[in-house]
N, C-alpha and C positions, 0 to 999 in steps of 0.2 A: 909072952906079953906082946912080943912085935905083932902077931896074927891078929891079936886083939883090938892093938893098937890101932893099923893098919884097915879093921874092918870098921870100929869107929868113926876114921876120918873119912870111910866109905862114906859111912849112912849120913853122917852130919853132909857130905858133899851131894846125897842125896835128897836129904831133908829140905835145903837150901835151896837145888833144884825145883822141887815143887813146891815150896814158899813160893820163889818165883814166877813160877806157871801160874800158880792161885793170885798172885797180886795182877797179874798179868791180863789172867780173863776177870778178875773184879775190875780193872782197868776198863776194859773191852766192853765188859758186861753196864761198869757207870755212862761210857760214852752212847754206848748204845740207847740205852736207859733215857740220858738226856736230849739225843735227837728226838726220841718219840715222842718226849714231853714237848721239845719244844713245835712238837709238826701238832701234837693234840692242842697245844695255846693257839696257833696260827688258826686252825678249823674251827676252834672255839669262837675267834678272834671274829672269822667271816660270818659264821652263824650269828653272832651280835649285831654284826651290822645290818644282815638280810633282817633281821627281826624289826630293826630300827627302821628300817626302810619298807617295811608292809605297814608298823603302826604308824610309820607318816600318809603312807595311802590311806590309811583306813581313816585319819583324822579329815584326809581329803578327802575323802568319799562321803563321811559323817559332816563335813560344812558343806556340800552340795545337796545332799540329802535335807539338812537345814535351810537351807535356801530355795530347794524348789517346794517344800512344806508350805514355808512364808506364801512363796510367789500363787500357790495355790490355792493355802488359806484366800490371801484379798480378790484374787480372780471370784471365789465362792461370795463372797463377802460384797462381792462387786451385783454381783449376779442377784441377789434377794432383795 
């Protein structure tokens, strides 16, 4: 029974060991996991903004576009 005994407290000293490796690289593996989310939110983050910043050119291009329409209309308007 000591052999036995003996090879038991082996494996269990074993077992435990790579419990702890496996917690270790889930560890590793969460943190890693969460920098990438958080660098993917940041890029997310910029491309919202660039978006927000063309559709305010474009509303500014779209009111001069309006405005030189007008100004051409009555020049025509003027002209008949």
């Amino acid at each position: 029974m000591g052999l036995s005994s003996a090879a038991d407290v082996e494996c269990q000293s074993i077992m435990r060991f790579l419990k702890q490796e496996e917690m270790e690289t889930l560890v590793a593996t969460s943190e890693e996991n969460s920098a990438t989310i958080q660098s993917i939110s940041k890029t997310i983050a910029a491309q919202n903004n660039s978006v927000k910043d063309i559709l305010t050119e474009i509303d500014e291009i779209a009111g001069v576009s309006t405005k030189l329409e007008e100004h051409f209309d009555m020049e025509q308007a003027q002209c008949e």
